[in-house]
C-alpha positions as CSV (number, residue, x, y, z in Angstrom):
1,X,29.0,26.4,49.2
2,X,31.9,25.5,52.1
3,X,30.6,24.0,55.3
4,X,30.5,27.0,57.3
5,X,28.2,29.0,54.5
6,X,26.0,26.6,55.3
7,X,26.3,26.6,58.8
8,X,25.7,29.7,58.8
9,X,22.6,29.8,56.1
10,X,21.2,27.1,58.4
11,X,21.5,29.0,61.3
12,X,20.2,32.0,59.9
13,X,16.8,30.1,58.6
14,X,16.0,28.4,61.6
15,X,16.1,31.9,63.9
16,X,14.1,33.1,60.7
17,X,11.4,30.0,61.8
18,X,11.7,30.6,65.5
19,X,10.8,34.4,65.1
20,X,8.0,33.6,63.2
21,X,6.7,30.9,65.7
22,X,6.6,33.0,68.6
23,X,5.2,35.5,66.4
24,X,1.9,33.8,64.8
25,X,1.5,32.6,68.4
26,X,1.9,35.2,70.8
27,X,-1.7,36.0,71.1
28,X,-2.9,32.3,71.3
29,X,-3.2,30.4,74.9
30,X,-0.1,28.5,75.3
31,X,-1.2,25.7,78.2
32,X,1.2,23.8,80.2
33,X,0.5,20.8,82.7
34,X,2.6,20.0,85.6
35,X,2.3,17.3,87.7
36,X,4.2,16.2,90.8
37,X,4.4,12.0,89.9
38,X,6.1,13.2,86.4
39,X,3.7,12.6,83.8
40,X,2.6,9.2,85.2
41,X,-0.6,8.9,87.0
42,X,-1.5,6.2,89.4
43,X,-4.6,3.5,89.6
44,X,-6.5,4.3,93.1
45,X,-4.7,7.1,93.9
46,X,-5.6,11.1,94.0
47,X,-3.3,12.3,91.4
48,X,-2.6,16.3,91.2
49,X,-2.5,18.0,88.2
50,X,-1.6,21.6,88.2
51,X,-2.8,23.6,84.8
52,X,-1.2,26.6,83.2
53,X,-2.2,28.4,80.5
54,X,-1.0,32.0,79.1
55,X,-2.9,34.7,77.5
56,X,-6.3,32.7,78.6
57,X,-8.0,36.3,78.6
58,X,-9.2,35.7,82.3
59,X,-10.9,32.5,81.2
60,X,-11.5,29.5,83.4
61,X,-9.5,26.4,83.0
62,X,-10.9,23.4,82.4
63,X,-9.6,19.4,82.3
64,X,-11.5,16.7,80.7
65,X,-10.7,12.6,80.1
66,X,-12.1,9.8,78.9
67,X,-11.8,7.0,81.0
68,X,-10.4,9.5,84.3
69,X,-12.3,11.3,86.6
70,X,-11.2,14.6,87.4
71,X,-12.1,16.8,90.0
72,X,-11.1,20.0,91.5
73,X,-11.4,20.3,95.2
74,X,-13.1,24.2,96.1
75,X,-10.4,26.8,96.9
76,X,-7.6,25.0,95.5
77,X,-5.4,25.5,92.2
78,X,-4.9,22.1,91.3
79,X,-7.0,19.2,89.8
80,X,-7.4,15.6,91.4
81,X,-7.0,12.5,88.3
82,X,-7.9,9.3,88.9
83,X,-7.5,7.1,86.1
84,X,-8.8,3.8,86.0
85,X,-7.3,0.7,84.0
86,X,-6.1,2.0,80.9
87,X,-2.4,1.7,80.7
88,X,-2.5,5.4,79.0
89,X,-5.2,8.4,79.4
90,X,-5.3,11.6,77.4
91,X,-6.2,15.1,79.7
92,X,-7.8,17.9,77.5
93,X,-7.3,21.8,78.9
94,X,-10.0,24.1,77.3
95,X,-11.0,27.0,78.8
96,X,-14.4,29.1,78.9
97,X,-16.2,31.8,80.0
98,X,-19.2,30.3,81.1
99,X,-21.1,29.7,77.7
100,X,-18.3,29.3,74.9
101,X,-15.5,26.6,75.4
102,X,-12.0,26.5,73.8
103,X,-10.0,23.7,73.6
104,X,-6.3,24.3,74.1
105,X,-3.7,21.5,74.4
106,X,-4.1,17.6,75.0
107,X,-1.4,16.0,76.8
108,X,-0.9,11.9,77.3
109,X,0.1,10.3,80.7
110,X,1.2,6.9,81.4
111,X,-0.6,5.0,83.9
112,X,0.7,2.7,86.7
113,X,0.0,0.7,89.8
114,X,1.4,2.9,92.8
115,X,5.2,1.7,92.9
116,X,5.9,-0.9,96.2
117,X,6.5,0.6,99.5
118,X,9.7,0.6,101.3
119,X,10.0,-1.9,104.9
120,X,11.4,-0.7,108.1
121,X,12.1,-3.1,111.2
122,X,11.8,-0.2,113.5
123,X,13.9,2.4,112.5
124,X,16.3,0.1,110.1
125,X,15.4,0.5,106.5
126,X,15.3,-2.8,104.7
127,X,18.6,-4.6,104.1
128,X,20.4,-2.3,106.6
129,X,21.5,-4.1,110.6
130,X,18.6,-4.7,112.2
131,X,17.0,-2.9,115.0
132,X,16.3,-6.3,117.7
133,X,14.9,-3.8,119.9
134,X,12.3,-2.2,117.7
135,X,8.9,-2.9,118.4
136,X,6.9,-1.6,115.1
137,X,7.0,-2.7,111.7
138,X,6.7,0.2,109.0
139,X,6.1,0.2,105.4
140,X,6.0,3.7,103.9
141,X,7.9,5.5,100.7
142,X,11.5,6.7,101.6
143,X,11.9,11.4,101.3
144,X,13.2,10.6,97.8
145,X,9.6,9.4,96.2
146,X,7.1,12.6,95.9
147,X,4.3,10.1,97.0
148,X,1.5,10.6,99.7
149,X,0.0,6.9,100.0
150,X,-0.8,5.4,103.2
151,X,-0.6,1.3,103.6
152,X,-2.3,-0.7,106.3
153,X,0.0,-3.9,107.4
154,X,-2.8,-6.5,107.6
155,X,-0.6,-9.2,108.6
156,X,3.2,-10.2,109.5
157,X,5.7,-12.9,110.1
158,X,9.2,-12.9,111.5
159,X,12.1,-15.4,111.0
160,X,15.0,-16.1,112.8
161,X,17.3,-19.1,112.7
162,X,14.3,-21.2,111.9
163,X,11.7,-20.4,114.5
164,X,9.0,-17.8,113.5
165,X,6.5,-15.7,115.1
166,X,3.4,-14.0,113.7
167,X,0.9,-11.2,114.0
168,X,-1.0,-8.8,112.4
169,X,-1.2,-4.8,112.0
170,X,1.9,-3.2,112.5
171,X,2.8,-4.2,116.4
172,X,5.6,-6.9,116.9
173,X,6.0,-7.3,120.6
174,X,5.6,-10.6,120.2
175,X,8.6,-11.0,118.4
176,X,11.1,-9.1,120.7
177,X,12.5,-11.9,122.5
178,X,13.6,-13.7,119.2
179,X,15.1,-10.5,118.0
180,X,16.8,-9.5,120.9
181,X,18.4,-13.4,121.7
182,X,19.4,-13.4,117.7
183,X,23.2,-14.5,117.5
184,X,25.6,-11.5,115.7
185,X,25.2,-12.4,112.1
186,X,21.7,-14.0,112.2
187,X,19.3,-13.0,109.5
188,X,15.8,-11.2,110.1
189,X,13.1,-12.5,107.3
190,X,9.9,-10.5,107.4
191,X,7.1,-11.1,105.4
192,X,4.1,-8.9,105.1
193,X,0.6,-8.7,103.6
194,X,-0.3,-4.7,103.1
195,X,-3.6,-3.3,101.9
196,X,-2.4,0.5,99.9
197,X,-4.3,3.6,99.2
198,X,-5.1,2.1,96.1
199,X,-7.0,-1.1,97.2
200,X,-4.2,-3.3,95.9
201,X,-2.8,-6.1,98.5
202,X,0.9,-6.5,98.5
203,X,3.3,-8.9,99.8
204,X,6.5,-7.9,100.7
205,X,9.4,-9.5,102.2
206,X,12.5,-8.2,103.6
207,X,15.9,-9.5,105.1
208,X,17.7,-7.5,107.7
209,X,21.3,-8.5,109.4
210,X,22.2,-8.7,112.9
211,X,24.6,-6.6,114.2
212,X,26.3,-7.2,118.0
């Protein structure tokens, strides 16, 4: 048999097995999770998890874990996971109608601590000129990470050409006269404690260049 008899014979069987697939399950649920953070779910964090299932037969929809609590806030579509320290966790859909229970699909999710904020020295993201006239420190996730965490600065300190000043929550007028009398070229070292949504304190540092 040439190669392109058995291309073709190949081809031919495995439309053969697809047809028959979608066949034997047509009438079967066919459940599907999606979730915003991409199949990871994060420690101390309210992670969504938006169930789909075909052909449920107007059945409710129903996610269980071990080791992950799961909860559906009222008049919503979606399901909050919060996972605790395992580094994976298994979700089970079933459905039911109030007295029996099906179970459909399980699907596996990594977990991980939430990923580490981004720094801004005002409006300057971190390694960018600095902003010597800013007055706030930020530390939130840049448009690009589907994230909603908020983080507390719990305490800061600025360096410039040796002399540092110090302070705590996210204010730094104190600091304004050594960023604003910083030479063109100078670096900015900040350093910061932050407390995140999930209960983890960071440290963080970032440098910043000044610009004149």
């Amino acid at each position: 048999m040439n190669a392109l008899k058995l291309f073709t014979m190949k081809t031919f069987l495995s439309l053969i097995s697809i047809t028959l697939t979608i066949t034997l399950y047509a009438q079967n649920p066919i459940a599907a999770l999606e979730s915003p953070e991409l199949n990871v779910l994060y420690r101390g964090y309210a992670n969504k998890i938006i169930p789909a299932v075909s052909n449920n037969q107007g059945k409710t929809i129903i996610l269980s874990s071990e080791g992950t609590q799961i909860s559906k806030p009222e008049g919503t579509d979606y399901f909050v996971a919060k996972p605790g320290r395992d580094s994976k966790v298994s979700i089970a859909i079933s459905l039911t109608d109030g007295h029996d229970t099906t179970f459909v699909r399980e699907v596996e999710y990594r977990v991980s601590n939430l990923p580490d904020p981004t720094l801004y020295l005002g409006k300057s993201r971190i390694g960018s000129a600095a902003d010597i006239n800013a007055t706030e420190l930020h530390v939130k996730y840049p448009a690009e990470v589907p994230l909603k965490a908020s983080f507390q600065i719990t305490k800061w300190s600025i360096t410039v050409n040796g002399e540092t000043i110090s302070g705590t929550g996210n204010n730094i007028k104190s600091a304004s006269e050594l960023l604003q009398n910083a030479s063109d070229g100078a670096v900015v070292f900040v350093q910061l404690n932050i407390l995140s949504t999930d209960g983890i304190t960071r440290m963080r540092t970032g440098n910043w260049i000044v610009e004149k």
